[in-house]
Every structure is written in C-alpha cells, then in structure tokens.
C-alpha positions in Angstrom: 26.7 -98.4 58.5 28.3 -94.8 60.1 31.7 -96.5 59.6 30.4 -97.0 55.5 29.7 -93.4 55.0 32.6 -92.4 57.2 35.1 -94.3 54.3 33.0 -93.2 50.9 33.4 -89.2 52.8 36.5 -90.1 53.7 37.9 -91.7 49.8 35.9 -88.4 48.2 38.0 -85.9 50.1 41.1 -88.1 49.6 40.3 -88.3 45.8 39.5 -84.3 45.6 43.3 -83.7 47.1 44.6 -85.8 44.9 43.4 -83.7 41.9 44.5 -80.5 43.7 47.8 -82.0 44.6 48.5 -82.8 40.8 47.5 -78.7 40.2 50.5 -77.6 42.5 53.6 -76.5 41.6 53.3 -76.7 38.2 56.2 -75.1 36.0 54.8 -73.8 33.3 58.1 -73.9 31.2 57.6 -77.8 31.3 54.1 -78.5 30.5 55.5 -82.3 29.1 55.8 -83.2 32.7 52.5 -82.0 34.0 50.4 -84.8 35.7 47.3 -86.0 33.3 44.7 -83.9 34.7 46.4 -80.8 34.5 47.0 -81.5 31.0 43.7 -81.8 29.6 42.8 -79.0 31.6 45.1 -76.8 29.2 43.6 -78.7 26.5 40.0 -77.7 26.6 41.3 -74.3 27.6 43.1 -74.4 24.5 40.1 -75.7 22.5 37.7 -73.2 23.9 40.2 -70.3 23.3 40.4 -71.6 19.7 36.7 -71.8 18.9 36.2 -68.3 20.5 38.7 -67.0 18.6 37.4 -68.3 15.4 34.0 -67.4 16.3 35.3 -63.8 15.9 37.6 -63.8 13.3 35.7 -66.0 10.9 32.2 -67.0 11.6 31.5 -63.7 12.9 31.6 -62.4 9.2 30.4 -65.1 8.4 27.1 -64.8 10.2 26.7 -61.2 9.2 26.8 -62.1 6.0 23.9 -64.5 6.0 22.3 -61.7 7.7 22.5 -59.5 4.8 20.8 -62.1 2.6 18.0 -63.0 4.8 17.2 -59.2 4.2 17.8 -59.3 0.6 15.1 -62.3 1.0 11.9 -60.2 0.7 12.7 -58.3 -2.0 13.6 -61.4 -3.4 10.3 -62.9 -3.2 8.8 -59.4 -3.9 10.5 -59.8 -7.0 9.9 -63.4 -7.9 6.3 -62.6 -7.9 6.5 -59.9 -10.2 8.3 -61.8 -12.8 5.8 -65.2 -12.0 2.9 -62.5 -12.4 4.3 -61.2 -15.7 5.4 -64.3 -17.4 1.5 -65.9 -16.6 0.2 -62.6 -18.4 2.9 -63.3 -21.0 0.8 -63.8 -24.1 -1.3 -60.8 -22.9 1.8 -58.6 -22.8 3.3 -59.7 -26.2 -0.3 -59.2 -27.6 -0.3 -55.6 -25.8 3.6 -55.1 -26.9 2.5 -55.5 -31.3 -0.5 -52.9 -30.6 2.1 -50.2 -29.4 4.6 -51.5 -32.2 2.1 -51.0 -35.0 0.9 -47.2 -33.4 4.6 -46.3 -33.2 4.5 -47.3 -37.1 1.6 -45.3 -37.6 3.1 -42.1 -35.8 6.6 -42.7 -38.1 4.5 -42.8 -41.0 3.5 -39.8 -40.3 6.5 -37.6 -39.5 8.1 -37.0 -43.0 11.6 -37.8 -44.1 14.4 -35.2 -44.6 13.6 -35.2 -48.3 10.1 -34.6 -47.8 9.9 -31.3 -45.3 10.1 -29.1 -48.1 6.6 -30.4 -49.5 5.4 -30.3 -46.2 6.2 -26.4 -45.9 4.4 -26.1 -49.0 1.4 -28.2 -47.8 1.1 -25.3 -44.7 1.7 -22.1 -47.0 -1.3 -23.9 -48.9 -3.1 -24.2 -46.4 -3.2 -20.8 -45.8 -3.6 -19.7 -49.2 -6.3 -21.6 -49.5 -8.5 -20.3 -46.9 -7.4 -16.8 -48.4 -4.7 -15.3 -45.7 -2.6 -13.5 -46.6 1.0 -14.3 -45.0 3.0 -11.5 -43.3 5.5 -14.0 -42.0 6.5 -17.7 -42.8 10.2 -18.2 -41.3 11.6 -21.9 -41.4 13.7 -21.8 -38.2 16.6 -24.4 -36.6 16.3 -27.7 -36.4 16.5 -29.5 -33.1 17.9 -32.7 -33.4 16.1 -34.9 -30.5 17.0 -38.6 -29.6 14.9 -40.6 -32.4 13.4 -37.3 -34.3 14.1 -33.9 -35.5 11.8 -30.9 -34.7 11.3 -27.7 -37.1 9.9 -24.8 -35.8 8.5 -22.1 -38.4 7.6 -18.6 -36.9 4.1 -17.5 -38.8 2.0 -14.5 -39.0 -1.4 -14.5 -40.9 -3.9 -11.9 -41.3 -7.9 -12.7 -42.7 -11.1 -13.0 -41.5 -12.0 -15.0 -38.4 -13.5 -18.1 -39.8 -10.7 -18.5 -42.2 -7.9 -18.2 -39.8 -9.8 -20.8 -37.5 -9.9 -23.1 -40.5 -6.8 -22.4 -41.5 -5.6 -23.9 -37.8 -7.8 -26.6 -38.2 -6.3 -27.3 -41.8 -3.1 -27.7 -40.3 -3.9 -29.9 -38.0 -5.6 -32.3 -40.0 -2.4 -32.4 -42.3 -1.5 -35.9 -43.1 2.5 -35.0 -41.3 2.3 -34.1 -37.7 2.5 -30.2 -37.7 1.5 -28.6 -34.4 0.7 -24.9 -33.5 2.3 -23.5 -30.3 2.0 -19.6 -28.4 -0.9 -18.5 -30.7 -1.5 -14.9 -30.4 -4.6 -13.5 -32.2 -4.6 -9.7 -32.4 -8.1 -8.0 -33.7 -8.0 -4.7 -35.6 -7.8 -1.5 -33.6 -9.5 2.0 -34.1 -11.7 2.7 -36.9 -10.7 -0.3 -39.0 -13.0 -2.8 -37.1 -13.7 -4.8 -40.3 -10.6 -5.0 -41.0 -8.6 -8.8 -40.7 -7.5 -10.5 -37.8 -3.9 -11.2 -37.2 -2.9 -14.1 -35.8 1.1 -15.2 -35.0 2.1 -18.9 -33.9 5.1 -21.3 -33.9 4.7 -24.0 -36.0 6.5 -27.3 -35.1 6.8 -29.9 -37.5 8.4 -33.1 -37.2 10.5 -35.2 -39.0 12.5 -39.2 -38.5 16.1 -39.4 -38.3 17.8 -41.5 -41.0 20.1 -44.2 -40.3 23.2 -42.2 -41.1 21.7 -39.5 -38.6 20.4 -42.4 -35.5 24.2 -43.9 -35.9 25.7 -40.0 -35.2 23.3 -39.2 -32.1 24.4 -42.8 -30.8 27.6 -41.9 -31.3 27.2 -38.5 -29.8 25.5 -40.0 -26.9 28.2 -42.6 -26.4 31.4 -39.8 -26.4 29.1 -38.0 -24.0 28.6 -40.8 -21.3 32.5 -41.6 -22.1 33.4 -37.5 -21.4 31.3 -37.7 -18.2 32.8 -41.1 -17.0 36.3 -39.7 -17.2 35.3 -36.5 -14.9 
C-alpha cells in the first residue's frame, strides 16, 4: 500500500518537472519551437492582455456612457409623467386653452386700431369736457412700439371741482378702449383761494394692436436682432 502512494508521489513530482523542464530555456526569438505548454501559456497571456486592454480603450467609454443615461433616467420618467398627466387632462386643457383664446379676443377688441386713436383722444378730451374741466394740458406723446401692441402715452392736466375730476377718472376708465391713468398728482388750491378748483396731472396710456404690416416689421426687427447677437 506505502509502495502505492510512494509511485502516485513519486509520477506527481515527475510530471511537475516535466512542465518546468518544458519552461527552461526558452528563446524568446523562436516562440514556433516552444514546447506545447509554454505556448498556451503566452496564449492566455495574450488573451488576457487583449481583453484588459479593450476593457480600457473601448468598453470603458462605453460603460460611462451608459452611466450617463441611467442618470438621465429619472428625469426621464419625471418627464414621462408629466406629459401622461397632461395628455389624460387633455380635453380639460383644450377646454381651458378656447376660454383664454376668446378673453384675448375680447382684450384686442378692445385696444383700437391705428386708424381709430384719434377718436379715442377725442373720447378722453370729452370726457373731460363733460364733467366740466377745464384742460390746462392734453399732450399726445411717443409711441412705444411693444412686441404685439403699441402704447400712447398723453401727458394731462385738469383743473375742477373734486367730484368732477373723480368722475372724470372714473369716465376714463370705463371707456370702451383700454385707457389707463398712471403718476396721478392732485394739487388743492393754496392761500385764500380755498374754493377755488383742484388740479390734478396724470399720464394717460392708451393702447392700440399692431397691424399686419407692423407684426411682420417687429418679427423682422427681432430676427436681425437675434442674427446681430449670434454673430458677436
């Protein structure tokens, strides 16, 4: 039984030399004539180098690419939920979208064309007439040309009794055109002339719609603009 063990130990050690024997004096100039093991040694060394390699040259962008979408994924579903939320309350939001289209009409309907300011300007000098103040001051001044709209500002000064200049503000801004009264100043009457009439100065702004010769020049404007700033 000992002289069993003794052969296997004996055929293990033999077979280990073996495979270091075929490890020695290799000339690495000649690889074709390396023994078998040696050879496939260098092969998987060869193999792993080429994986590692590719590891870092390729899949390693590779993988950090993925990375960067698996954090874009959130914001995806984030997203996606937003949209899934707003297309169920679709018919809701088109409902809601035809109420603010039709107050928008109502608000152009009542900002006057260029053709119709001047009757406007009358409509306020009436106004004032008509409550019986007498006008000190009624300046048109520039227009402001805005995105969709054009805005008038008329410097006034009024003079009359209390109650008429209140209603005369109140007058104006019942107007059927949108005419709005900014930096009122009311000034009462000094020294011995205490029933004497109130003077009261404000900016009028009125507002009128751009017509479709003056919407094309703004977008036109606007586009030379963004072009201008793109080339600095």
């Amino acid at each position: 039984m000992s002289t069993k063990r003794a052969s296997v130990n004996i055929d293990i050690n033999a077979w280990f030399e073996g495979v270091a024997e075929q490890f020695r004096g290799l000339n690495p100039n000649e690889p074709g004539q390396w023994p078998v093991l040696p050879k496939l040694a260098a092969f998987a060394v060869v193999v792993l180098a080429a994986v590692a390699l590719g590891w870092f040259l390729v899949l390693a962008d590779v993988q950090a690419a993925l990375d960067a979408e698996r954090e874009k994924e959130p914001n995806l579903k984030q997203d996606y939920r937003s949209k899934l939320a707003q297309a169920v309350n679709l018919p809701e939001l088109r409902k809601q979208k035809s109420q603010v289209e039709e107050y928008v009409t109502q608000l152009e309907k009542q900002l006057p064309g260029k053709a119709e300011m001047d009757a406007l300007l009358s409509d306020i000098n009436q106004a004032g007439l008509g409550r019986g103040l007498q006008f000190e001051l009624f300046r048109p001044g520039q227009i402001l040309v805005k995105d969709y709209y054009a805005e008038l500002p008329i410097a006034l000064r009024v003079s009359g009794r209390y109650h008429d200049v209140g209603s005369f503000a109140a007058d104006v801004s019942n107007l059927s055109r949108i005419v709005t009264l900014h930096n009122l100043s009311v000034v009462a009457p000094t020294g011995k002339d205490l029933g004497g009439a109130l003077s009261m100065e404000a900016t009028a702004r009125t507002y009128r719609y751009l017509d479709a010769g003056e919407v094309a020049e703004q977008k036109k404007a606007a586009a030379s603009k963004k072009a201008a700033g793109a080339k600095k």
